[in-house]
DSSP file (Angstrom, degrees, kcal/mol; ACC not computed):
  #  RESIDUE AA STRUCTURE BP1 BP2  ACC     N-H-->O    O-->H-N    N-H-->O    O-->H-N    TCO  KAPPA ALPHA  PHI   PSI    X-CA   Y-CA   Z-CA
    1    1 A X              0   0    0      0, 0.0    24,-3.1     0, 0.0     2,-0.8   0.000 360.0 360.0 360.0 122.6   59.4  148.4   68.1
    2    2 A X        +     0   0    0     22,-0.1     2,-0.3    24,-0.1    24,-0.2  -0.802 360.0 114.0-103.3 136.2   57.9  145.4   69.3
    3    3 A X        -     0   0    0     -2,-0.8    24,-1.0    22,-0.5    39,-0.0  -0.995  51.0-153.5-168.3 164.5   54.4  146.1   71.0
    4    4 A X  S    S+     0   0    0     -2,-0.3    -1,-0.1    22,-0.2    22,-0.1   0.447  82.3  76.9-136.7  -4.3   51.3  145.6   70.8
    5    5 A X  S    S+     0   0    0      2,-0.0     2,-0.4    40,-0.0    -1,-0.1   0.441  74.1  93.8 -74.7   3.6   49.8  148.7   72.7
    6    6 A X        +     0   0    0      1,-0.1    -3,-0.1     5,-0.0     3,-0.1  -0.889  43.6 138.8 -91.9 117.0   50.4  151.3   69.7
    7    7 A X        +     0   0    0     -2,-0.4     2,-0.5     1,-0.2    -1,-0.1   0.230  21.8  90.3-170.3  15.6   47.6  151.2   68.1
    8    8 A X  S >> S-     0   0    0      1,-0.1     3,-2.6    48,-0.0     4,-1.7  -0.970  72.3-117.7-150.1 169.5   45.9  154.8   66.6
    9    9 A X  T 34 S+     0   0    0     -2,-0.5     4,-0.5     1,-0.3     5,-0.2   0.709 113.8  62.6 -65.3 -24.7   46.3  156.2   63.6
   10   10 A X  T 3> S+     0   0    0      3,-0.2     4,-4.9     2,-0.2    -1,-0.3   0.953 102.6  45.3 -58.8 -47.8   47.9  159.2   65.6
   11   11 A X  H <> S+     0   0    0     -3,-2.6     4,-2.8     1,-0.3     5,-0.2   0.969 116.2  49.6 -62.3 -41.6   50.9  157.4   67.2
   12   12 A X  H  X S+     0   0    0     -4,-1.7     4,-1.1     1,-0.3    -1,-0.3   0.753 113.7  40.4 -74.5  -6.3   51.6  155.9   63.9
   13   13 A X  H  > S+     0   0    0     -4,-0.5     4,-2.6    -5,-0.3    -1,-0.3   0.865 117.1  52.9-101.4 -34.4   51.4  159.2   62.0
   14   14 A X  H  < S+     0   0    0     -4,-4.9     4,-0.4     1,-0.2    -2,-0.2   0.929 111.8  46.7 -62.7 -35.6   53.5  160.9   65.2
   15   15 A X  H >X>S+     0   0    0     -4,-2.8     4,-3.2     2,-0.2     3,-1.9   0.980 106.8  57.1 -75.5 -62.3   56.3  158.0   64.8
   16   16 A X  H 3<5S+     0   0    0     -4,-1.1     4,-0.2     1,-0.3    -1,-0.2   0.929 111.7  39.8 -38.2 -57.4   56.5  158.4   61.1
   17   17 A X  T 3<5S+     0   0    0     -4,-2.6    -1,-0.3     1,-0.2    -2,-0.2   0.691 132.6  30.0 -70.2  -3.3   57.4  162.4   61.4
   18   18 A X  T <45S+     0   0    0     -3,-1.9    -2,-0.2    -4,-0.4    -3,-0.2   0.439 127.2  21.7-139.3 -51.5   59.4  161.7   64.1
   19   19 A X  T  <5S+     0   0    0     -4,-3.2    -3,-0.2    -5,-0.2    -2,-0.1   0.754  79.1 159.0-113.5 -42.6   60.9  158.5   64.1
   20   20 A X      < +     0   0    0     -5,-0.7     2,-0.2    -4,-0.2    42,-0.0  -0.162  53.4  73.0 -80.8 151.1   61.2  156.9   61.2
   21   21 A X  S    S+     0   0    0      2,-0.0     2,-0.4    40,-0.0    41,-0.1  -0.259  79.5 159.1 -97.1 166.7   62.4  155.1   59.7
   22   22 A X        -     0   0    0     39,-0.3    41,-1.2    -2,-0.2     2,-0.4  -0.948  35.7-157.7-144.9 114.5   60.1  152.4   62.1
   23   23 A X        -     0   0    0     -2,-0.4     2,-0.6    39,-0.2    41,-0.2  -0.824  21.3-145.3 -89.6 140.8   59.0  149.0   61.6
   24   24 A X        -     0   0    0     -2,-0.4    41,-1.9    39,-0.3     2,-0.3  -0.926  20.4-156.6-126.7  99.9   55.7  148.7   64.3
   25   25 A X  E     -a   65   0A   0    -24,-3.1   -22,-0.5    -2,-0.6     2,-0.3  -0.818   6.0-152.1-105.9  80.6   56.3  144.6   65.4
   26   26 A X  E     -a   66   0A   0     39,-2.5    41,-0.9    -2,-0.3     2,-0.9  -0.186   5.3-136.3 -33.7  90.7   53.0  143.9   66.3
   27   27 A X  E     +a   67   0A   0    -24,-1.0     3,-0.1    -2,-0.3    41,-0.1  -0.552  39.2 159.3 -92.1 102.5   53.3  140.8   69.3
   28   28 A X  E     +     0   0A   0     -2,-0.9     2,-3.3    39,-0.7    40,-0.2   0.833  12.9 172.7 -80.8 -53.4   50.5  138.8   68.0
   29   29 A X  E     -a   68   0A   0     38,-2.0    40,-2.9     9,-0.0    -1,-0.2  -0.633  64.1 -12.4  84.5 -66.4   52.0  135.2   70.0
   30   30 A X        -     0   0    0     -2,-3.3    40,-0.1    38,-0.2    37,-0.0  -0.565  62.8-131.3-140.0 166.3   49.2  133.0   69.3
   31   31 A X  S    S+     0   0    0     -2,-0.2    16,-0.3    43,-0.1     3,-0.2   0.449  84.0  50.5  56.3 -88.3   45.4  133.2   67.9
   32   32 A X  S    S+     0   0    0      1,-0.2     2,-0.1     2,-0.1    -2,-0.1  -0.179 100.6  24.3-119.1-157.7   43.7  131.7   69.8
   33   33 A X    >   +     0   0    0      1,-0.2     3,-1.5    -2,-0.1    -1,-0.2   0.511  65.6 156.5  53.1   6.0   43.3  131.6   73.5
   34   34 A X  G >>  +     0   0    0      1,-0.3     4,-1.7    -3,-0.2     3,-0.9   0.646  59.3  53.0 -59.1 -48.2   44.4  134.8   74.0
   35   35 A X  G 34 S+     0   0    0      1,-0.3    -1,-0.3     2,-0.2     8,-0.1   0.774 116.3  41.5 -64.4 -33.6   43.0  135.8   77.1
   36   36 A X  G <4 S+     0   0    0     -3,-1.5    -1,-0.3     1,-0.1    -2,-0.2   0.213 121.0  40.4 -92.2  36.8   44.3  132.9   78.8
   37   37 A X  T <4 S+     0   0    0     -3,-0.9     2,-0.2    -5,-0.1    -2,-0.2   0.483 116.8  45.9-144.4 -23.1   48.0  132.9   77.0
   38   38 A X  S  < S-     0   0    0     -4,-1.7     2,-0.2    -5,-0.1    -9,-0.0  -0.493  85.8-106.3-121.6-165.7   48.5  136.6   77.1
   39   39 A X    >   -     0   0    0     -2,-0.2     3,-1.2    -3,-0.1     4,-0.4  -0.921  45.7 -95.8-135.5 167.7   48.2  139.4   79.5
   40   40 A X  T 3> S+     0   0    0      1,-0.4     4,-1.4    -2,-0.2     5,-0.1   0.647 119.6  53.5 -80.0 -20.5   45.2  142.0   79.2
   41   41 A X  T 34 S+     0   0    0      1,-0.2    -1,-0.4     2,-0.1   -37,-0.0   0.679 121.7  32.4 -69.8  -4.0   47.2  144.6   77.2
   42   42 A X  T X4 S+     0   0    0     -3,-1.2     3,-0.9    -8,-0.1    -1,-0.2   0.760 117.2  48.5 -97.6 -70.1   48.0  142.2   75.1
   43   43 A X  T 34 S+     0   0    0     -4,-0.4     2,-1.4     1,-0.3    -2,-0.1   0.957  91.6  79.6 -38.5 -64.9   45.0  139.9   74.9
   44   44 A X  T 3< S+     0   0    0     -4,-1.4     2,-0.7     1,-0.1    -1,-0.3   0.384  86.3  85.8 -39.0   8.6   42.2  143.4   74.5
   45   45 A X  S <  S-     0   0    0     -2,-1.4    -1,-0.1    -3,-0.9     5,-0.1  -0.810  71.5-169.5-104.2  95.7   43.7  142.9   70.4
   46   46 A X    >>  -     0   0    0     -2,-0.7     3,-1.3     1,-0.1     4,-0.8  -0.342  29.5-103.8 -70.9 162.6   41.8  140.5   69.0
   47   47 A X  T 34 S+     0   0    0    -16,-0.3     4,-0.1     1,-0.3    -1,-0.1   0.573 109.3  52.3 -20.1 -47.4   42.6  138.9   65.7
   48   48 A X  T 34 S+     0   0    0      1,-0.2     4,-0.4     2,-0.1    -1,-0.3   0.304 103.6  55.2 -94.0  20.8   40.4  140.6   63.3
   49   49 A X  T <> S+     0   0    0     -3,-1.3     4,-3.2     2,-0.1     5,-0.3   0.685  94.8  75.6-113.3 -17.0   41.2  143.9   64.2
   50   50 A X  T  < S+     0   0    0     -4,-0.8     4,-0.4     2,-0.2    -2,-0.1   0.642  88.9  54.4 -63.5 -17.3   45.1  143.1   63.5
   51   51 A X  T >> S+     0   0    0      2,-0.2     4,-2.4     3,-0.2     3,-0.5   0.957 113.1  49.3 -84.8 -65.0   44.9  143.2   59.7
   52   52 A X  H 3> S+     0   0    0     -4,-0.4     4,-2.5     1,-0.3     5,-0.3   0.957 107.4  49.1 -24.4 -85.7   43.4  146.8   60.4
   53   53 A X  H 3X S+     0   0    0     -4,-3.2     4,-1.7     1,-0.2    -1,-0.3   0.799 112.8  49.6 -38.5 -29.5   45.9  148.1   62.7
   54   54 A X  H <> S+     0   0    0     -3,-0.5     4,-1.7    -4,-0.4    -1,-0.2   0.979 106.2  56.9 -72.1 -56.0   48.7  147.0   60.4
   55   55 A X  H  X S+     0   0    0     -4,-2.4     4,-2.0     1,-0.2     5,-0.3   0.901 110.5  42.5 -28.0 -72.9   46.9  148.6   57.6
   56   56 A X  H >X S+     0   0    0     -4,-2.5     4,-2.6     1,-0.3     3,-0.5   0.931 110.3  56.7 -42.8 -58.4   46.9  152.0   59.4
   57   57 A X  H 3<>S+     0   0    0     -4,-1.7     5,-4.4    -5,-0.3    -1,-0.3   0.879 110.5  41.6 -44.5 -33.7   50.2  151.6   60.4
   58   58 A X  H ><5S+     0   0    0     -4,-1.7     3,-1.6     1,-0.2    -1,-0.3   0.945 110.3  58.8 -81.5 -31.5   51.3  151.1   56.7
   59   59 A X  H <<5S+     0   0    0     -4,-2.0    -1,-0.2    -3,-0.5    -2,-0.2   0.901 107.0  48.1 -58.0 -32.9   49.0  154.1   55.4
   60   60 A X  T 3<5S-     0   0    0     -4,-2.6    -1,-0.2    -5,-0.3   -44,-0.2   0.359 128.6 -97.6-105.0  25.9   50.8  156.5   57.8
   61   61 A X  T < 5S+     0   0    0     -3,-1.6     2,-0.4     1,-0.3   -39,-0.3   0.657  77.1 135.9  88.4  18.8   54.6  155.2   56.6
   62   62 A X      < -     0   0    0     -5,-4.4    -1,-0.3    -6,-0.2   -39,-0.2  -0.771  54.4-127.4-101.2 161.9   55.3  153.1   58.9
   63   63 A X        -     0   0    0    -41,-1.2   -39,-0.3    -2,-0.4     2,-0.2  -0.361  33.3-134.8 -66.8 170.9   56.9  149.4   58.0
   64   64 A X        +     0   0    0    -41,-0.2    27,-2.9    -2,-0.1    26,-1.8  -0.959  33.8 136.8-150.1 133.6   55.1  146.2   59.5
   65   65 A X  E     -a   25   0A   0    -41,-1.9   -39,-2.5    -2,-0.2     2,-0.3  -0.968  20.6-157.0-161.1 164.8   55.6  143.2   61.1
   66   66 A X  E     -a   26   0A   0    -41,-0.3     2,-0.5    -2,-0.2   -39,-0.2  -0.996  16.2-127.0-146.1 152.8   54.5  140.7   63.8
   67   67 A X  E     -a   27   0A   0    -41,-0.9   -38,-2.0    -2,-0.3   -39,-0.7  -0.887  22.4-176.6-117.4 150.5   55.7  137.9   66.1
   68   68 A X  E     -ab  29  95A   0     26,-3.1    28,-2.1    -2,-0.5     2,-0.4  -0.739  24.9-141.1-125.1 165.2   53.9  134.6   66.3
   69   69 A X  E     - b   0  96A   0    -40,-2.9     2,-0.3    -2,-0.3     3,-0.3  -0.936  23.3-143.1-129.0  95.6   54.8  131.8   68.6
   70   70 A X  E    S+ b   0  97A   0     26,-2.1    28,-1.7    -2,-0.4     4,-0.1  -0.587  82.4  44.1 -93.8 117.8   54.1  128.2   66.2
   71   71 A X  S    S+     0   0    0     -2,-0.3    39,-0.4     2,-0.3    -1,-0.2   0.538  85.8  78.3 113.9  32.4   52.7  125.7   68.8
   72   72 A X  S    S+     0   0    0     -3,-0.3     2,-0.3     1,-0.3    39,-0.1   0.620  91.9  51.9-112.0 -28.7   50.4  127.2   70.6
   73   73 A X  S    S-     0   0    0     -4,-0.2    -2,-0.3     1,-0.2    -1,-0.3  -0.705  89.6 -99.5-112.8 157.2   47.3  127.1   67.8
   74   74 A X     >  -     0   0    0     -2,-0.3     4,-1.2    -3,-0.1    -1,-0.2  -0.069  44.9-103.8 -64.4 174.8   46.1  124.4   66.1
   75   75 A X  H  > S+     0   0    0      1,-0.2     4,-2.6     2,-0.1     5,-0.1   0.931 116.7  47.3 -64.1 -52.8   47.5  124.4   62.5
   76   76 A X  H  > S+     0   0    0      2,-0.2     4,-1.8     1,-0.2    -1,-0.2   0.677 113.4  47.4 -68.0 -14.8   44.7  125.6   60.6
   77   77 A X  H  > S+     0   0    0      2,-0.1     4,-2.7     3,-0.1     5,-0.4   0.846 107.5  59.4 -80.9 -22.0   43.9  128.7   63.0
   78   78 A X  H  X S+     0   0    0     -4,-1.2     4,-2.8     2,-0.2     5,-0.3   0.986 113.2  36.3 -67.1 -47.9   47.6  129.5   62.9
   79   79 A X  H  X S+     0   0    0     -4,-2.6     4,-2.0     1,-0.2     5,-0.2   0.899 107.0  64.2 -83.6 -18.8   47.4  129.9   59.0
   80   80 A X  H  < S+     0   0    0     -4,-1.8     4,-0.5     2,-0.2    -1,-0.2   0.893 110.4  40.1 -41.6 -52.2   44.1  131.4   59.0
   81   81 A X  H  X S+     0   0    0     -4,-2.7     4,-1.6     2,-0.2     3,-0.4   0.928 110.4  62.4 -65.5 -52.5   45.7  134.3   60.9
   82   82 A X  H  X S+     0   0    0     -4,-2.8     4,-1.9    -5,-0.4    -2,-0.2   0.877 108.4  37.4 -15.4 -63.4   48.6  134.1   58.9
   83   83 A X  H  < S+     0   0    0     -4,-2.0     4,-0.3    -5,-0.3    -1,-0.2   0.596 107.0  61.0 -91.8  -3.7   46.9  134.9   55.9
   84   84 A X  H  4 S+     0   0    0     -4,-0.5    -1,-0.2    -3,-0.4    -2,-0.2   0.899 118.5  34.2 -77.6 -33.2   44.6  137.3   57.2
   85   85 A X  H >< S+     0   0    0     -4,-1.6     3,-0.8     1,-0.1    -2,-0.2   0.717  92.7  85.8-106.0 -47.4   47.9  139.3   58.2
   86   86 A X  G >< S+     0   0    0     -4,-1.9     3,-2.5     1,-0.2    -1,-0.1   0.760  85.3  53.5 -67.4 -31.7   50.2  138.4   55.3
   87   87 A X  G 3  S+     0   0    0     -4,-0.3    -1,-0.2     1,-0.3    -2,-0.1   0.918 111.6  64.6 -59.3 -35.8   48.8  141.7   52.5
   88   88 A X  G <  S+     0   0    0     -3,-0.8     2,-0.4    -4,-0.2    -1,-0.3   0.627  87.3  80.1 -71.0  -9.3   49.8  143.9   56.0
   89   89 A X    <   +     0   0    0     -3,-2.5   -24,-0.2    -4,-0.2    46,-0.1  -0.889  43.2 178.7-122.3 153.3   53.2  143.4   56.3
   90   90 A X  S    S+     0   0    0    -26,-1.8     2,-0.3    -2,-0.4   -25,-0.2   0.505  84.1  51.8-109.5  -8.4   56.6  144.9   54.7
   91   91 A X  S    S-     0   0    0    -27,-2.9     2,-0.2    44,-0.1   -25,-0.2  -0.970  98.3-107.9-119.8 150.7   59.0  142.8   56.8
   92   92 A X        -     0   0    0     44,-0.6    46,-0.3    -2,-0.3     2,-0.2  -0.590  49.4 -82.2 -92.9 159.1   58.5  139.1   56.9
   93   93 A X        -     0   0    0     -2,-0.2   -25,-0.2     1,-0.1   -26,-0.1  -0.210  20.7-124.1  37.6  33.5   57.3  137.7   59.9
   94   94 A X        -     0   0    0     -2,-0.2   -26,-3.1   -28,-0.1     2,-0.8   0.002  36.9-177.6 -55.0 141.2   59.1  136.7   63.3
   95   95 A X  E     -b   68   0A   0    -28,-0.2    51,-0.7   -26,-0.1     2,-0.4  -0.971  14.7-175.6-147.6  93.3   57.8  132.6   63.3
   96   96 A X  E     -bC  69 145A   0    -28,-2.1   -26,-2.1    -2,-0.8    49,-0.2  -0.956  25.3-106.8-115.6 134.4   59.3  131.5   66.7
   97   97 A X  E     -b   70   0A   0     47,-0.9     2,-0.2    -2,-0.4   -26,-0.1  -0.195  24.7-123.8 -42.8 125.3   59.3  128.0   68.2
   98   98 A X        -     0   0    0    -28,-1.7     2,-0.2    15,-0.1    -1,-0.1  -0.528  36.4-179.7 -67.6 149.6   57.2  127.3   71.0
   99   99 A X        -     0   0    0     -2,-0.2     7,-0.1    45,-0.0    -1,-0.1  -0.458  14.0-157.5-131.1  92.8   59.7  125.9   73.9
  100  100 A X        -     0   0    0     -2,-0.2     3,-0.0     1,-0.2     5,-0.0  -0.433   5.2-169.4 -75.1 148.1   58.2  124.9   77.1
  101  101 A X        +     0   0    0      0, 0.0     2,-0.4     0, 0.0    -1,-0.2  -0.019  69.5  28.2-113.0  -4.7   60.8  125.1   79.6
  102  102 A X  S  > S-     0   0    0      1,-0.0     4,-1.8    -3,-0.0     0, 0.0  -0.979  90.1-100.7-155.6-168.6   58.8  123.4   82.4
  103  103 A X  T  4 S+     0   0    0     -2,-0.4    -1,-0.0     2,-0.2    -3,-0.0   0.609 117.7  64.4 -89.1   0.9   55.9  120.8   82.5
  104  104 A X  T >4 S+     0   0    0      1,-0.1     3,-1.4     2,-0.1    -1,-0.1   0.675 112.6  40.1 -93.2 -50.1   52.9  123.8   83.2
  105  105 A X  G >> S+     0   0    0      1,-0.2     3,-1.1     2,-0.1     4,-0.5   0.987 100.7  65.6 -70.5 -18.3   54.0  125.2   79.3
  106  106 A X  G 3< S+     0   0    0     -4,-1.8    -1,-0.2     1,-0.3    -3,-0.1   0.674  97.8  54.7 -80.0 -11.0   54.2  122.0   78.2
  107  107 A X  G <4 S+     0   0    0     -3,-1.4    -1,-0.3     1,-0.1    -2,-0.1  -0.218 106.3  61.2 -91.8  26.7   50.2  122.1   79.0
  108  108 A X  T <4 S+     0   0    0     -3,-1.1    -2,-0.2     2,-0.1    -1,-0.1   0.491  73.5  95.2-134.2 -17.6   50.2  124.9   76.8
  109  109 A X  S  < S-     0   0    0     -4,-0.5   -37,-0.2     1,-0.1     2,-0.1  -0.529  79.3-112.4 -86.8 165.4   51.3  123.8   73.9
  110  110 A X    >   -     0   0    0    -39,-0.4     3,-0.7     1,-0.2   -37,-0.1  -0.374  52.8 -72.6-124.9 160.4   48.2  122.8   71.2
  111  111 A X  T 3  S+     0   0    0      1,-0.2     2,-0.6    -2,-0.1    -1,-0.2   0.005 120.8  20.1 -63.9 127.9   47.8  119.1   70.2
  112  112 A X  T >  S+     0   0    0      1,-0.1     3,-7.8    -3,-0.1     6,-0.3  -0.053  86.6 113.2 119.5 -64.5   50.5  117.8   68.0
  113  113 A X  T <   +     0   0    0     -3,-0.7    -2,-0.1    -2,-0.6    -1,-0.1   0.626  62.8  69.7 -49.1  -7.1   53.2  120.5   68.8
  114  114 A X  T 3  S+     0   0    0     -8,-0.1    -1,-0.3    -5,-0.0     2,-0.2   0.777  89.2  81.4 -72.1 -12.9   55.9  118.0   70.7
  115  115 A X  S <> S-     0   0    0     -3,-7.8     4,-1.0     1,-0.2     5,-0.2  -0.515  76.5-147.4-104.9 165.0   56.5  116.5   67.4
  116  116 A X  H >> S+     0   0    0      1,-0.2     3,-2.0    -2,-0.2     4,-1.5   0.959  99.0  71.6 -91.1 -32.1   58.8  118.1   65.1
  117  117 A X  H 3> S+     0   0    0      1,-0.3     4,-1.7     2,-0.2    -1,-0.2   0.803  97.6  61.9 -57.1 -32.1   56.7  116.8   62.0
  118  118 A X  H 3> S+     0   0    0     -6,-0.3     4,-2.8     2,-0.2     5,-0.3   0.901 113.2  32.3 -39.3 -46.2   54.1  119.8   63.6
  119  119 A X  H <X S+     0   0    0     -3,-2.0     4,-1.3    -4,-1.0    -2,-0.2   0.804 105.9  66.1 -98.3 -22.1   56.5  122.3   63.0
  120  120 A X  H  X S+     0   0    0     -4,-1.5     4,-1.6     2,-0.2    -1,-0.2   0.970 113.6  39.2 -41.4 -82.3   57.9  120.9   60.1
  121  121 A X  H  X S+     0   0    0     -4,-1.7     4,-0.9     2,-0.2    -2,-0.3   0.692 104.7  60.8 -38.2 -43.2   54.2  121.7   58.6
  122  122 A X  H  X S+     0   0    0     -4,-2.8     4,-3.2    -5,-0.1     5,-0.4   0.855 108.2  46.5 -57.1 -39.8   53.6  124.8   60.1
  123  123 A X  H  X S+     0   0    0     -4,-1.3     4,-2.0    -5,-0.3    -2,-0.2   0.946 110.5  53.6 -64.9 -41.5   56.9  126.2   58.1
  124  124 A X  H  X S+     0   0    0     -4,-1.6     4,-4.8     2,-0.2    -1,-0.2   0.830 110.4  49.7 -61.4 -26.8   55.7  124.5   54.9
  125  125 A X  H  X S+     0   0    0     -4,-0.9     4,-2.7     2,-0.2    -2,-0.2   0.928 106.3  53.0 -58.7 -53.6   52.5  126.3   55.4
  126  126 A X  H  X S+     0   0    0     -4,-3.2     4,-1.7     2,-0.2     5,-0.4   0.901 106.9  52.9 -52.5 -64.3   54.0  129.6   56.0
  127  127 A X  H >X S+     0   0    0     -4,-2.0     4,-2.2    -5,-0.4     3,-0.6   0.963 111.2  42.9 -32.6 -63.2   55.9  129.4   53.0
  128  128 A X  H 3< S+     0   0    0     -4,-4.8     3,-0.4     1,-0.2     4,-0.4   0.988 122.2  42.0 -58.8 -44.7   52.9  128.7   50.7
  129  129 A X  H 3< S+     0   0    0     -4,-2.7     3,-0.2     1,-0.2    -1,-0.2   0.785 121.1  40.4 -78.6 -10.9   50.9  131.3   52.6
  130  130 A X  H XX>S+     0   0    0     -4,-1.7     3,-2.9    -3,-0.6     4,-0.6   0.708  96.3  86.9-102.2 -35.2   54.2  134.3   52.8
  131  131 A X  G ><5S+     0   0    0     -4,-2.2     3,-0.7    -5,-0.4    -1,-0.2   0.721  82.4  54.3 -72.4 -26.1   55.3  133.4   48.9
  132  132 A X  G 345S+     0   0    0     -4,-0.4    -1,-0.3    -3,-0.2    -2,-0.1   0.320 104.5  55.9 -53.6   8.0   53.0  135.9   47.4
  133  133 A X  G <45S-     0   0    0     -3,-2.9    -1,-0.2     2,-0.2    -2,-0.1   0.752  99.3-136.0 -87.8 -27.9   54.3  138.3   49.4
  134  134 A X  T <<5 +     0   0    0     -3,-0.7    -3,-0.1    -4,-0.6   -42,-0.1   0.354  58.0 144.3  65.8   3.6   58.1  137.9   48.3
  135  135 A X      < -     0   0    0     -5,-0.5    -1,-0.3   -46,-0.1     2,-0.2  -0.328  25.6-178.9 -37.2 145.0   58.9  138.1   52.3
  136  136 A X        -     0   0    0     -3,-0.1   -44,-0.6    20,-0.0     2,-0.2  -0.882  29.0 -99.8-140.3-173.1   61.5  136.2   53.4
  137  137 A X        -     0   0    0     -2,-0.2     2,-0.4   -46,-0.1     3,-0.1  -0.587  21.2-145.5 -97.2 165.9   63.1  135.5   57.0
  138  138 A X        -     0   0    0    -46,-0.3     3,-0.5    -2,-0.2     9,-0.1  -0.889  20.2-136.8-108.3 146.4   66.5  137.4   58.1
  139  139 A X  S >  S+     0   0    0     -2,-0.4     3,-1.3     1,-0.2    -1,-0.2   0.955  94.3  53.6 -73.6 -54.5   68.1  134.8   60.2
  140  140 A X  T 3  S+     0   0    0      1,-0.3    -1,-0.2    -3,-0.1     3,-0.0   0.177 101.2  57.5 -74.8  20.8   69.2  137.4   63.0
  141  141 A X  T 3  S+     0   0    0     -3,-0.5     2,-0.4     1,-0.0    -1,-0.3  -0.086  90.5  83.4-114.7  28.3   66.0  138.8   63.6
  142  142 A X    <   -     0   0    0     -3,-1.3     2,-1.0   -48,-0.1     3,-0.2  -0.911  61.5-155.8-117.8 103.4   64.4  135.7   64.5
  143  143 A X  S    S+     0   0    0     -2,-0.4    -3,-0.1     1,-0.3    -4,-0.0  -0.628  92.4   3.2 -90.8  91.5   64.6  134.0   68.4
  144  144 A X  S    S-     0   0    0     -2,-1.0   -47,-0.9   -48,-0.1    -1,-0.3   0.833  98.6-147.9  93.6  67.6   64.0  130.4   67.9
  145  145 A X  B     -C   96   0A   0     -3,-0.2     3,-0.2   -49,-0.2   -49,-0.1  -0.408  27.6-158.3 -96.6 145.2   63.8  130.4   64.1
  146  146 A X  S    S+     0   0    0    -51,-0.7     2,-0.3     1,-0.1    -1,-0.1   0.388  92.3  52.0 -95.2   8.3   61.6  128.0   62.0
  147  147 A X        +     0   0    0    -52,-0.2    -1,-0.1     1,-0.1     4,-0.1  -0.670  56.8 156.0-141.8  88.4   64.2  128.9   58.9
  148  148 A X  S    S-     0   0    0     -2,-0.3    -1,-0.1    -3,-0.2     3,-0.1   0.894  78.2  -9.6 -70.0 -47.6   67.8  128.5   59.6
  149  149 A X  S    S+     0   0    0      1,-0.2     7,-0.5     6,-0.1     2,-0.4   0.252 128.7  28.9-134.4  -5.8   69.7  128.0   56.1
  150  150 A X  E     -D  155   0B   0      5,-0.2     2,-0.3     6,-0.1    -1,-0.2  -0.948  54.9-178.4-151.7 133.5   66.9  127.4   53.3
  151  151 A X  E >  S+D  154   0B   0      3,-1.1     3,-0.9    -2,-0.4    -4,-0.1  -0.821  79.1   2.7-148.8 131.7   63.4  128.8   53.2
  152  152 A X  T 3  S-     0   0    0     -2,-0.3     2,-0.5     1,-0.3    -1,-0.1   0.849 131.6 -61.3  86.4  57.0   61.0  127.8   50.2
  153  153 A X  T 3  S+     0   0    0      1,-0.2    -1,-0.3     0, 0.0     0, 0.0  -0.055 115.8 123.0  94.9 -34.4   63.9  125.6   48.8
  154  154 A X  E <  S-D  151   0B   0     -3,-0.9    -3,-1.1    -2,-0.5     2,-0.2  -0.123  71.4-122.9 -59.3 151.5   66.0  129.0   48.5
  155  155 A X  E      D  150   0B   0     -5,-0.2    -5,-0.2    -3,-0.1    -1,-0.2  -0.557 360.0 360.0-103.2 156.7   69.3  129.2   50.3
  156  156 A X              0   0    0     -7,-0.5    -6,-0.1    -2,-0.2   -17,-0.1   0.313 360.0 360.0-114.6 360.0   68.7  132.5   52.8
């Protein structure tokens, strides 16, 4: 389920007798900005509190995952959250390409992020920070993939 309103130890323990199995896909987007990038059900989850909520989620059986949106945060906040996140999750990652579709996202996007050498870097990054995990991506669970045919030199 992706959401980001689930988020005590009750739902997670109800969906586990209930449901599972259930991967709980946390829609992180972005970092930084939140408040102006998200809306408030969304935004009201700050950052540090996400490594927590995963946690729970994973004590009470459920799988974990999140989706991030690469080119909205600078580079180093994007892998700072990254790695705050990675020990919390059992599935890897959805790591979708920002794409503004008009010239008001294209004001949205964090310094850098028109060039493909940005994203190019963000992906290497994600690899170093995701390879102690032994995650890797699934191609068809991804919208706007940073890993199409190879990810840490590996054929997927």
């Amino acid at each position: 389920m992706l959401t980001s309103v689930l988020r005590s130890t009750e739902a997670f323990e109800a969906l586990a007798r209930t449901v599972a199995p259930f991967v709980l896909r946390l829609t992180v987007e972005c970092f930084t900005r939140r408040p102006m990038m998200l809306k408030s059900t969304k935004a009201d989850l700050v950052p540090g509190a996400m490594p927590g909520l995963l946690a729970r989620a994973r004590r009470a059986g459920l799988e974990t995952s999140y989706t991030y949106i690469v080119g909205l945060d600078p580079l180093p906040e994007m892998v700072r959250g990254v790695t705050a996140l990675a020990e919390q999750v059992s599935a890897f990652p959805n790591f979708q390409v920002f794409q503004a579709h008009n010239v008001l996202m294209a004001g949205l996007r964090t310094a850098g992020a028109e060039s493909l050498d940005f994203y190019l870097a963000a992906r290497a990054a994600i690899e170093t920070v995701m390879r102690p995990t032994g995650l890797v991506p699934v191609g068809w669970e991804c919208y706007r993939p940073l890993w199409y045919f190879t990810y840490a030199g590996q054929a997927l």
